[in-house]
C-alpha positions, 0 to 999 in steps of 0.5 A: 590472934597469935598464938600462945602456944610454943612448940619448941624452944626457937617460938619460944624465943619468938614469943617472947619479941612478940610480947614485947613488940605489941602492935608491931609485926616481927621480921624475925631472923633465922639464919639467912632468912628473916621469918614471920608467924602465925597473925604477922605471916598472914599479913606479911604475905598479904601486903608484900605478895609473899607465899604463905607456907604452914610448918607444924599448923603454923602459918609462915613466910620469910625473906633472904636477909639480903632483899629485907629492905626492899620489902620493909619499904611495901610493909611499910608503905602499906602503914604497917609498923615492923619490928626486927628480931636480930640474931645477937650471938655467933653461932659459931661460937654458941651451943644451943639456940641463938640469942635473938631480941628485937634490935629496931622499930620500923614505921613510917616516921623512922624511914632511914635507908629507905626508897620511901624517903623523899630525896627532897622532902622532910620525913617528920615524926611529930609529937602533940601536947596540949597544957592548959590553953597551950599548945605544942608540936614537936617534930623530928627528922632522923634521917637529918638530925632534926628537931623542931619545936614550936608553940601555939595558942589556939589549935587552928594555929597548930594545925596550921603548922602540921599543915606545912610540915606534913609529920608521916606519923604522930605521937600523943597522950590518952589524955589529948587523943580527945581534943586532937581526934576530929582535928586528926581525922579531918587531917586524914583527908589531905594527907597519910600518917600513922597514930601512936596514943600513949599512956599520959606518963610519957608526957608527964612534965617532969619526966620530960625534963629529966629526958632531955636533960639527959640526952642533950647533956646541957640545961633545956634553958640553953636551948630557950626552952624555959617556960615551955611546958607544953613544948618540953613535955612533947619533945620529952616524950618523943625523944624517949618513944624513938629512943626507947621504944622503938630502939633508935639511936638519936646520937646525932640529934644534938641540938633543939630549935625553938620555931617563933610565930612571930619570925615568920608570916602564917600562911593556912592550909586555905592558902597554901593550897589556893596558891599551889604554894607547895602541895605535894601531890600537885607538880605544878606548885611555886615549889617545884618552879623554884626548885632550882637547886642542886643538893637535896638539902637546898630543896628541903630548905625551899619547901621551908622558906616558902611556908614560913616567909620573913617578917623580919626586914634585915632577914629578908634585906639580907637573902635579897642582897646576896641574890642580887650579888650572886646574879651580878656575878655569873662567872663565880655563880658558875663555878659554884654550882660546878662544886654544888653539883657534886654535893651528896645529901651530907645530911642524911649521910652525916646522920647514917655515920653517926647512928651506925648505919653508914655503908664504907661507899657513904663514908666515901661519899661524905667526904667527897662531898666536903671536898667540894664544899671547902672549893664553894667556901673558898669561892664565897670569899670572893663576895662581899654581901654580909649573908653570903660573908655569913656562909662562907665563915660557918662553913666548916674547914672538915680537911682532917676528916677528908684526908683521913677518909680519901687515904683510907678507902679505896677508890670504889669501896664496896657497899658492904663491909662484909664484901671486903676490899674496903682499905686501901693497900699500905693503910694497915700492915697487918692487913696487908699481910693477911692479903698477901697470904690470900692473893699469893695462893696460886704462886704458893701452891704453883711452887709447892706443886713444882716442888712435889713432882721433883721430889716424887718425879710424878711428872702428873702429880697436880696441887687443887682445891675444892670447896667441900674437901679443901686442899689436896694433892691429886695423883694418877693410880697408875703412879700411886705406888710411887707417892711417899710415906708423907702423904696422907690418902684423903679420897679415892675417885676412879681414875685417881687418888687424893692426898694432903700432907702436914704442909698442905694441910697448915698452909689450908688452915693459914689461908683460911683463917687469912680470910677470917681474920680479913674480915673481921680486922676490916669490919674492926678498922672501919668502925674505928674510922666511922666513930673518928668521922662521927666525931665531927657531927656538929660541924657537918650538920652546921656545913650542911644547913650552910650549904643550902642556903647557898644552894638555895639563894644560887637557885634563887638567882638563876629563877630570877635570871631565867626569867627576868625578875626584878628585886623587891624593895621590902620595907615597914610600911602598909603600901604594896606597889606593884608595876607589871606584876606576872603570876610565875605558875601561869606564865610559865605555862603560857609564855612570857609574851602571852602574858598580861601584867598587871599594876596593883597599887594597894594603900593601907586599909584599902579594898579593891573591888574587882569585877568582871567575867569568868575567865577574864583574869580576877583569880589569877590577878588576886592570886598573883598579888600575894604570891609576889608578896610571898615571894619578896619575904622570903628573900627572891627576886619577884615577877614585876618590872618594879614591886615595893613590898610593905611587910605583911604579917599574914596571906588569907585566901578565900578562893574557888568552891568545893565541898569538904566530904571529910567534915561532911560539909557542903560548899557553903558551909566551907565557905563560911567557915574559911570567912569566919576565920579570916575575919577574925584573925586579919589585921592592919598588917595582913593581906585578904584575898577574896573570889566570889564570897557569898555564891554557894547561897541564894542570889539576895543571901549572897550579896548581903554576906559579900557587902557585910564581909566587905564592910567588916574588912574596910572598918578593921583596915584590911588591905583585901582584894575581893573579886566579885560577880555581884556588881552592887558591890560597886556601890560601896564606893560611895560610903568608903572612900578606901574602896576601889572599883576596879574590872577586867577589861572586855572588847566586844564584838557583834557576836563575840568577847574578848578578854584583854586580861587588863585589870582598869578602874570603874566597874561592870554589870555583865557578866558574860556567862553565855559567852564564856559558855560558848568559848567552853564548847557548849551545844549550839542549840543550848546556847540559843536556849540561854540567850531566849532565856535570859532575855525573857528573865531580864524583862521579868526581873524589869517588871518585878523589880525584885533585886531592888526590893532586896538590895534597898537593905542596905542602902545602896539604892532607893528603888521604892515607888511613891506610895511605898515611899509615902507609906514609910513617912507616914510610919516613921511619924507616928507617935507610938508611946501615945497610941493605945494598941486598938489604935495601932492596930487600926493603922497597921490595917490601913496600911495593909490596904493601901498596900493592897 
């Protein structure tokens, strides 16, 4: 526990930030150190491997002010949140004790310069609301300017949501803790995140509103944000904690974007996942294969549009034409992935200009960066497809910006400001003055000394400077006694003396202050110029979220050529057609000739059945059908010689067995609830993948789940590919006519299977277990075992015709003998409203025997 007693006026000093920063740890700054004490040193030095020192009983580290990132990043990244206690006075200027007071808040969701941030990922702050039966999200990027909102009405949806962002740290009430605290924990399990629970006031309705108004400058209406509730009191608050508490500066959010459900296909974490769509501990996902682009900005984007596809069909018409221009045009694509290549993160650099924390090498960097950008927006004229028209029309003419920054920075500008050499000679004249005073020293000093022995004719006489006595004149002690009245002795050494004179003594001052007033002046010019640039904010944030979409849909088209990917045809219908369809994960790994296409022809409301052995190819044929799907809405080229694509509003998956320790629920029970939720929120519209439902139970259990699900699917009209081990299944064929059978081909041999990979019409009841045991390297003598085994069950199952009892639940077949059969008409035809219960109960005993 920190403690409070202060010995002198400096802990005092340190006291008082440590009241105000509460949960956080204090980096407090003595001269050119950064210090912490007591509680904070402890943990400090733990974290970031520091040695702890004790000075007065008081525990104690620090850092050189010069590697405090570097050490911010492991505090951090060991979630601690960090509070920066700055000196705000001079001290040359100050008597007594500087003024110190905490300047910034560092944690996880505030990252700026910073190795922790991901160049191709978003680093999201996220602000939870709940009002009445809404709910809402909030979510920001600092280091990109950006700010979303998006509203649900149920909390699956919101997690859903939070799921595809991934915030690095959360902000919510007292009051809300409640209703997102399992949903949180739950959360914890899949990935990192820090927790701030405030008090209900900061979401107060009212409040928020006046926030925002005030930060924005402009009515919450103009951004479509009427009748939000929820959304507005959650991007009050988060706007006030960043901005207030943790004391950053948000000039550069100047906008608030309003993400509609209804523009974009869901997608659950279930799916996301089974698809390898985009997790981030996993390389081998549908992001990183696409991920062909050039900026950071155009990797961000694809992470974007991979977790919210189109339903929108002049959206998804639009990225599909302009990447069908751009692989009809190599020659340009060429020159504008030249110019792309040579794009920085404007973004991130823009966001640094505005907030202050650009380094004169970043301002350099922006403005080469737009340099290279009014060439792709030149280049784009050339197209004629209305997305790309579109992009090169928003892309900002920033000449004026380029040209002041490139004749006011030299070629290489030092990362800080403080090192100097930052201007260019001849952009400031008083600068260039103050240079020259510094630069011609040597001369100065080389005439005066010339002048010196002329004058004295002390032939030895030398001009020379030291750090701790400055300027001095030194002379030999066998010609002391020839120096003049003018000079002043400064210092005797054994074999000489030192003097100074008027002259030297003012030029000493003329120089020195020359470098002060150097550095001040540059510090003076750069700020200006970094305010001038800052000033052009909006125009570079919209150049950037143009760039890349070009990045991208460039990326898009050399995926697409790379590996020979066709064009979708996207329409309103219900249909998908898909003719030699590819997995791109798998084939990508295996090789293009090694792969077996498969056709998919799914009507409306239709139900593919497909059986077949592990490892034969049903996951991987599911799989890929809603990939392509995914891929066609979200504007890209897709692995198929031919595909049209009816529009889908949703992807379920129901896919591969695992137990979920962080609900403390077994395989079953996730797979019941993965079920439950599909069934209930699937419509006509939605595509229903399905591997193996019902096998995390008994053989009988599973089977009447797999056909009730089945069932329940081809009523609702859901167009679903079930993969399935339980053959019976095949039998539903005969009441649906929706239902299809489909198997994966299989070529025996006497001793031996092979899988052909070839999804074909009808069904099949092998299973092939003990095969595929042998392909996976099982002990000879355990195989011999389960083929003894097996035939011993089959003949018992033959005899006890238990499967048949089970399964005639559901009509599938009629396996009873004659005397059951006799037995059940014999029930059927009683009369039971005329029989009274002795009588009944008669015959209840006579069919008990005859069972017998």
């Amino acid at each position: 526990m920190t403690q409070e007693k202060s010995t002198t006026p400096m802990m005092a000093q340190w006291q008082a930030c440590k009241n105000e920063a509460k949960d956080a740890l204090i980096l407090f700054r003595l001269g050119d150190f950064y210090e912490a004490f007591h509680d904070d040193a402890v943990t400090i030095a733990k974290k970031a491997s520091l040695t702890l020192t004790k000075r007065q009983g008081i525990p104690m580290c620090g850092v050189p002010a010069h590697t405090l990132d570097q050490y911010l990043d492991k505090l951090v990244a060991a979630g601690l949140k960090l509070a920066i206690a700055e000196q705000v006075e001079n001290p040359k200027e100050t008597k007594g004790i500087v003024k110190r007071k905490i300047v910034r808040y560092i944690s996880a969701g505030t990252l700026i310069n910073s190795s922790l941030l991901k160049e191709k990922s978003n680093n999201y702050f996220a602000s939870l609301c709940q009002v009445g039966s809404s709910f809402a999200i909030a979510y920001a990027d600092i280091s990109t300017s950006e700010f979303n909102v998006v509203e649900f009405s149920s909390l699956e949806e919101l997690f859903s949501e939070i799921h595809r962002v991934r915030p690095t740290e959360f902000l919510l009430s007292k009051q809300c803790k409640n209703t997102f605290e399992k949903k949180l924990k739950e959360l914890s399990f899949h990935f990192s995140f820090t927790l701030n629970v405030k008090e209900n006031w900061l979401f107060d309705h009212q409040f928020a509103v006046e926030k925002l108004n005030a930060h924005f400058s402009s009515p919450l209406d103009s951004f479509g944000l009427k009748g939000m509730v929820a959304s507005i009191n959650a991007a009050g608050a988060l706007i006030f904690y960043l901005e207030e508490e943790l004391k950053h500066n948000l000039e550069h959010i100047q906008s608030i974007q309003i993400k509609s459900l209804a523009s974009y296909m869901r997608l659950d974490f279930s799916t996301m996942k089974n698809l390898d769509l985009s997790v981030e501990d996993n390389k081998h996902t549908l992001v990183n294969f696409l991920d062909n682009t050039s900026t950071s900005m155009g990797a961000r984007l694809l992470k974007k549009w991979i977790c919210h596809p189109l339903v929108e069909k002049e959206g998804i018409q639009k990225r599909l034409d302009a990447v069908e221009e751009l692989i009809s045009s190599p020659e340009k694509v060429s020159e504008l992935s030249s110019h792309l290549e040579k794009v920085k993160d404007i973004e991130r650099l823009m966001m640094k200009v505005s907030s202050g924390y650009a380094s004169p090498r970043d301002l350099l960097y922006l403005c080469l960066s737009l340099e290279n950008i009014t060439f792709i927006k030149k280049e784009l004229m050339h197209f004629s497809s209305p997305l790309l028209l579109d992009i090169q029309e928003k892309l900002e003419d920033l000449t004026p910006i380029i040209q002041k920054v490139k004749s006011s920075l030299v070629e290489l500008p030092p990362l800080k400001v403080h090192d100097g050499g930052v201007f260019q000679k001849g952009f400031h004249q008083e600068l260039d003055e103050l240079r020259l005073i510094k630069t011609d020293g040597k001369t100065w000093i080389a005439n005066y000394q010339n002048n010196l022995r002329e004058e004295t004719k002390i032939k030895t006489l030398k001009v020379g400077f030291t750090k701790v006595f400055g300027y001095y004149i030194d002379v030999s002690k066998g010609q002391s006694d020839k120096v003049p009245d003018f000079f002043q002795r400064r210092q005797t050494l054994v074999n000489s003396e030192r003097f100074i004179t008027q002259e030297l003594k003012e030029y000493e001052v003329k120089v020195f202050s020359a470098e002060e007033r150097i550095k001040a002046l540059e510090s003076t010019l750069y700020e200006e110029l970094r305010k001038e640039v800052a000033n052009y904010q909006k125009q570079v944030a919209i150049t950037a979220t143009k760039t890349a979409e070009i990045d991208l849909l460039l990326s898009f088209s050399q995926t697409a050529t790379a590996n020979n990917y066709v064009k979708p045809i996207v329409n309103l219908g219900s249909k998908i057609e898909i003719k030699d369809g590819r997995h791109p994960l798998i084939e990508s790994s295996v090789g293009h000739n090694y792969f077996i296409a498969n056709d998919t022809s799914l009507q409306e409301g239709a139900l593919f059945l497909i059986t077949g052995p592990n490892m034969a190819g049903k996951s991987t044929y599911i799989r890929q059908v809603a990939i392509i799907v995914i891929l066609a809405q979200i504007g890209c080229y897709v692995p198929a010689a031919y595909a049209s694509i009816g529009i889908v509003d949703q992807v379920f998956s129901r896919i591969g067995a695992s137990d979920d320790l962080s609900r403390g629920q077994s395989t079953f029970m996730v797979e019941m609830m993965e079920t439950s939720y599909i069934l209930k929120n699937a419509s006509e519209k939605s595509l229903v993948i399905l591997d193996e439902i019902g096998r995390g139970t008994s053989t009988y259990d599973g089977i009447s789940i797999a056909w009730a699900v089945a069932e329940y699917l081809l009523e609702k009209k859901v167009k679903t590919l079930f993969a399935t081990h339980y053959w019976e299944l095949t039998k539903l064929t005969k009441d649906y006519p929706s239902a299809k059978n489909f198997q994966v081909s299989v070529k025996e041999n006497p001793e031996d299977i092979v899988f052909l990979h070839k999804i074909v019409e009808g069904s099949t009841d092998k299973s092939y277990g003990i095969h595929v045991a042998k392909l996976a390297g099982l002990p000879l003598e355990v195989l011999q075992k389960a083929k003894k085994m097996l035939k011993e069950l089959e003949k018992t199952t033959r005899k006890k015709q238990a499967p048949e009892k089970q399964l005639s639940l559901f009509a599938m077949q009629d396996p009873q003998p004659q005397k059951e059969k006799e037995l059940l008409d014999n029930l059927r035809s009683l009369e039971i409203d005329h029989m009274t219960p002795m009588q009944a109960l008669e015959k209840l005993l006579f069919f008990q025997k005859q069972l017998l």
